[in-house]
C-alpha positions in Angstrom: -18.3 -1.6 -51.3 -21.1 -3.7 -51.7 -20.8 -7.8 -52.4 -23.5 -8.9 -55.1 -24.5 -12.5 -53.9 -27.7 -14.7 -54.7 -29.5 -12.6 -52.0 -29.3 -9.4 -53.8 -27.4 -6.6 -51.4 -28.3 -8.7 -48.5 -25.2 -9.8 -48.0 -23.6 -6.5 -48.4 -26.0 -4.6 -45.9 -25.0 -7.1 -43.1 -21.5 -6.5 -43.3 -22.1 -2.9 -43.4 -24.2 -3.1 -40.8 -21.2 -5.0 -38.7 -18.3 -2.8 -39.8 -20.4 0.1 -38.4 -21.7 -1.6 -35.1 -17.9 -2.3 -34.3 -17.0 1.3 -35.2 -19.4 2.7 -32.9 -18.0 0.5 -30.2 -14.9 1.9 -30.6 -16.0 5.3 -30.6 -18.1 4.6 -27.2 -14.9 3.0 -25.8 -12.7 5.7 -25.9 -14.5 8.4 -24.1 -14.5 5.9 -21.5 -11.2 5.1 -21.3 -9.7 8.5 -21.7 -12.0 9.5 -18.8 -10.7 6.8 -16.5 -7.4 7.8 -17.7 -7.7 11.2 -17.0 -8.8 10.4 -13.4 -6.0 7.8 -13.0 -3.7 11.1 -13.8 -5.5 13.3 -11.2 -5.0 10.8 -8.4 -1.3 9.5 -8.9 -0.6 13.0 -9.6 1.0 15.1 -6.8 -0.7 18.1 -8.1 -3.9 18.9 -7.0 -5.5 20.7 -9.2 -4.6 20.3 -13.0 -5.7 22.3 -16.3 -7.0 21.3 -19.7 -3.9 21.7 -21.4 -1.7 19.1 -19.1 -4.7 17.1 -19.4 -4.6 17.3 -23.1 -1.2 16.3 -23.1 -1.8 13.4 -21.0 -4.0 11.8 -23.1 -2.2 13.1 -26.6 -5.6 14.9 -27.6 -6.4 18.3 -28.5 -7.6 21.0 -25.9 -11.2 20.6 -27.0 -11.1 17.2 -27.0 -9.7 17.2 -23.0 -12.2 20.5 -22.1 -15.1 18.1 -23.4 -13.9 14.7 -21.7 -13.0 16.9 -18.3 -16.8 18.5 -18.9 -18.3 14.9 -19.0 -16.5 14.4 -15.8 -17.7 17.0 -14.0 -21.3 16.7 -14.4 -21.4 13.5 -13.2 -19.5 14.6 -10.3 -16.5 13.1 -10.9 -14.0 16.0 -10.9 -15.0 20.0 -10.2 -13.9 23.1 -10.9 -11.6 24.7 -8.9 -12.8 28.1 -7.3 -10.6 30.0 -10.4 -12.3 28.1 -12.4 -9.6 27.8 -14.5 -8.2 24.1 -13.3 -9.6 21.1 -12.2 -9.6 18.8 -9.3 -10.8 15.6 -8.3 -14.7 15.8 -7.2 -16.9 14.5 -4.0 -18.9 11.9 -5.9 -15.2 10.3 -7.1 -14.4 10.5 -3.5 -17.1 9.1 -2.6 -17.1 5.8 -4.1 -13.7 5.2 -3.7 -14.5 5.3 0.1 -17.1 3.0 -0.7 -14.6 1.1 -2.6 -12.1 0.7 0.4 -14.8 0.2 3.1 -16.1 -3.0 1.1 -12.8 -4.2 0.2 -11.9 -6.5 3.4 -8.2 -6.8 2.0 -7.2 -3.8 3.9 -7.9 -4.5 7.4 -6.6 -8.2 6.9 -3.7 -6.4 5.4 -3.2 -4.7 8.1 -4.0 -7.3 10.7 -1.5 -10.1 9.2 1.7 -7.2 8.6 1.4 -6.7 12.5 1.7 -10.4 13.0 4.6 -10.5 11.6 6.0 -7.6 13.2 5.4 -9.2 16.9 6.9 -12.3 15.5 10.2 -10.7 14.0 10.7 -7.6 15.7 11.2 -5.7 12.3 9.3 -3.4 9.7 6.9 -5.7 7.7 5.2 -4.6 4.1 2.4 -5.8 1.6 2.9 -5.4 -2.0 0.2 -5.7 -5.2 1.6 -6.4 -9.0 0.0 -5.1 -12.1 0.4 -7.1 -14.8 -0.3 -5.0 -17.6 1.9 -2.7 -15.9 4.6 -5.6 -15.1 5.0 -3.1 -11.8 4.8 -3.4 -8.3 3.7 -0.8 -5.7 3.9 -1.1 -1.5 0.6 -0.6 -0.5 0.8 -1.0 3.9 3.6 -1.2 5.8 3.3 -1.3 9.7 6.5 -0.5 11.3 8.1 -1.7 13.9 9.1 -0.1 17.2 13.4 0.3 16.5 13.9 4.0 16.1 16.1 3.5 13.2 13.4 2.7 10.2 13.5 2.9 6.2 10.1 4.8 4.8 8.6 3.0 2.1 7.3 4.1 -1.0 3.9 4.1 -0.5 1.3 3.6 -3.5 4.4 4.3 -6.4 4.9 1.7 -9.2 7.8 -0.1 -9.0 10.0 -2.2 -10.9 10.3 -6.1 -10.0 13.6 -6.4 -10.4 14.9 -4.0 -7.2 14.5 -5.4 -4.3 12.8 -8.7 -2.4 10.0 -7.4 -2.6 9.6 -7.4 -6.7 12.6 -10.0 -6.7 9.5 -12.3 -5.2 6.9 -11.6 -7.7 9.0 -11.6 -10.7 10.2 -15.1 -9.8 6.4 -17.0 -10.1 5.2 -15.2 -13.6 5.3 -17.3 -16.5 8.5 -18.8 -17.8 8.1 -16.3 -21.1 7.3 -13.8 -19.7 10.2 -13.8 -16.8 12.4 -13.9 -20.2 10.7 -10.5 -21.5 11.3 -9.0 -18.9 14.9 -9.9 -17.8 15.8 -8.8 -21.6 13.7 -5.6 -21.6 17.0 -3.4 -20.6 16.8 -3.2 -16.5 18.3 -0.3 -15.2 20.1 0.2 -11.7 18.2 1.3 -9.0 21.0 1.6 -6.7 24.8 0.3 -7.2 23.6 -3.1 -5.8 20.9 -4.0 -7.9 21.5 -6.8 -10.6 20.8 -6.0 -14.1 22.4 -8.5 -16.2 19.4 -11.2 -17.8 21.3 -14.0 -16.9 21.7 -13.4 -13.7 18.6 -12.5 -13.2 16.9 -15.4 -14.8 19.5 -17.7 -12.9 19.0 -16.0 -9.2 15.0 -16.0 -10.3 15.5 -19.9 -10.8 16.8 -19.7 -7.0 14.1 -17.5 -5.2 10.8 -19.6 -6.7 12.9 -23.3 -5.6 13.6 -20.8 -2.1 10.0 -19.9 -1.5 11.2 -16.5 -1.0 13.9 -13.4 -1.6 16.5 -12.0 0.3 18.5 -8.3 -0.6 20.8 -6.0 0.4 20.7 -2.2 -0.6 18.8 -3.1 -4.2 15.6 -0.9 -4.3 17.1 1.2 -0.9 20.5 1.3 0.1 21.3 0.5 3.6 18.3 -1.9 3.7 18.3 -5.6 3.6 14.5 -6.9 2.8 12.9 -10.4 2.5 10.1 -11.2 0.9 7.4 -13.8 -0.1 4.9 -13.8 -3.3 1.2 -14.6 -2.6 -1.2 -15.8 -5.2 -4.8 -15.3 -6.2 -7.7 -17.6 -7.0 -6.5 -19.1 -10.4 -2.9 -19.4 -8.8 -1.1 -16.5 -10.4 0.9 -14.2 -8.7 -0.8 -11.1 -7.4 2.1 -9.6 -4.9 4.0 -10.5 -2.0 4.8 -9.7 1.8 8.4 -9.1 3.3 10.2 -7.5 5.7 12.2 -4.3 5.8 15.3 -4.6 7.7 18.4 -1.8 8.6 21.6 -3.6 7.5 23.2 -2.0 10.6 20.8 -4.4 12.8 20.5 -7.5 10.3 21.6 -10.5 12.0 22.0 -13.5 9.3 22.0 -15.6 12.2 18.2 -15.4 12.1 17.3 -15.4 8.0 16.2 -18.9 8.2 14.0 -17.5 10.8 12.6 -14.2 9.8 12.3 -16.3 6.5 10.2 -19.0 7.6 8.2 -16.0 9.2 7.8 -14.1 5.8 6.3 -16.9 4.2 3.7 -18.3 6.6 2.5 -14.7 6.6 2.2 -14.7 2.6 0.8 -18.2 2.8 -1.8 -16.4 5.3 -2.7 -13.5 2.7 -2.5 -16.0 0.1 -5.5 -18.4 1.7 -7.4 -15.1 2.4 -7.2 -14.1 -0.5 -8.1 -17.5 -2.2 -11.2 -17.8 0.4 -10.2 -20.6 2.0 -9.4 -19.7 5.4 -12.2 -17.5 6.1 -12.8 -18.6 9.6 -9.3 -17.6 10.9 
């Protein structure tokens, strides 16, 4: 509805002209972000080749409206047809620039280069882990494992939850004081019959692990398996994940936790100046 002013419709025409700018915007948004979430699907998916209608359901749209998005996809090269035609998997031009992607990303290889560090240092398993914040997950993305026969596998490239395990126990322990509180009272569940649910006691053991530097378990994210772990932090200082150690509870000797301890967080204060650029030359 128009607004008569002093100008005439002048008025009127500009706010029209807004209202409709922003609409379009969030029309041109959408297509966008379905897409990447319909590639996001496809890759965490064990699946590899899906069809429009678990696509649909994905993104809570109509066949059509998947078959077009999926279409979109695949003339840019993003996803193909499989040779039934009838499905869809991921294409070569995604695959492409996600190798592109990892070759210019140096985190990798100083991943890598750190975790086996600290592996000739302790003698045990050592693992790097990312956090999403809009996820409030975790996920193990390397682990380099030592040369003991007996070893726990790692859930590789998997969100998490923070609050099973050193690992998350780590990160949860340097967000923001609110958010720390959200979370401890957003209804934890048990990941195995050791891991600590209750928001106070979270919140108070929390308290313990930032003043520590770093986290120690037993058997909370896998039984059997004590883990310690340290939280490294990005350019602004927020947290951004940590490194630990994975340890059979058959060979953990608590003799050496101040030890392996002290090890665990020189290493994340390692990824933590790499990360910040200020230790390039190292």
């Amino acid at each position: 509805m128009g607004i008569q002013t002093d100008d005439g419709w002048a008025m009127s025409m500009v706010m029209d002209a807004n209202e409709t700018d922003a609409s379009d915007a969030v029309r041109r948004r959408q297509p966008l972000a379905r897409g990447i979430e319909l590639l996001t699907h496809m890759v965490e998916s064990p699946q590899d080749a899906h069809g429009v209608r678990e696509l649909a359901g994905v993104l809570d749209v109509s066949p059509s409206t998947a078959h077009r998005l999926i279409t979109d996809l695949e003339k840019i090269g993003m996803v193909r047809r499989t040779e039934n035609g009838t499905s869809y998997r991921l294409g070569l031009d995604f695959l492409r620039l996600a190798w592109l992607a990892s070759s210019r990303y140096p985190m990798h290889d100083i991943s890598e280069n750190l975790l086996r560090d600290l592996v000739a240092r302790t003698g045990e398993s050592a693992f790097s882990c990312l956090y999403n914040e809009q996820r409030r997950s975790m996920m193990f993305t390397m682990s380099v494992e030592s040369s003991h026969p007996l070893q726990y596998a790692l859930p590789l490239q998997k969100w998490l939850p923070l609050h099973g395990g050193a690992s998350g126990l780590a990160i949860f322990a340097e967000l923001p004081d609110a958010r720390r509180e959200a979370l401890a009272h957003s209804g934890l569940e048990p990941i195995t019959v050791n891991t600590v649910t209750d928001p106070d006691a979270v919140l108070a053991r929390l308290t313990d692990i930032h003043a520590a530097g770093y986290a120690i378990t037993h058997g909370e994210r896998i039984e059997g398996a004590v883990a310690i772990a340290a939280p490294t932090f990005g350019p602004a200082g927020e947290v951004v994940g940590s490194v630990g150690l994975s340890i059979p509870e058959a060979r953990f000797d608590e003799a050496r936790t101040a030890a392996f301890a002290e090890a665990v967080r020189t290493t994340a204060a390692q990824f933590t100046a790499r990360i910040q650029g200020s230790n390039r030359s190292s």
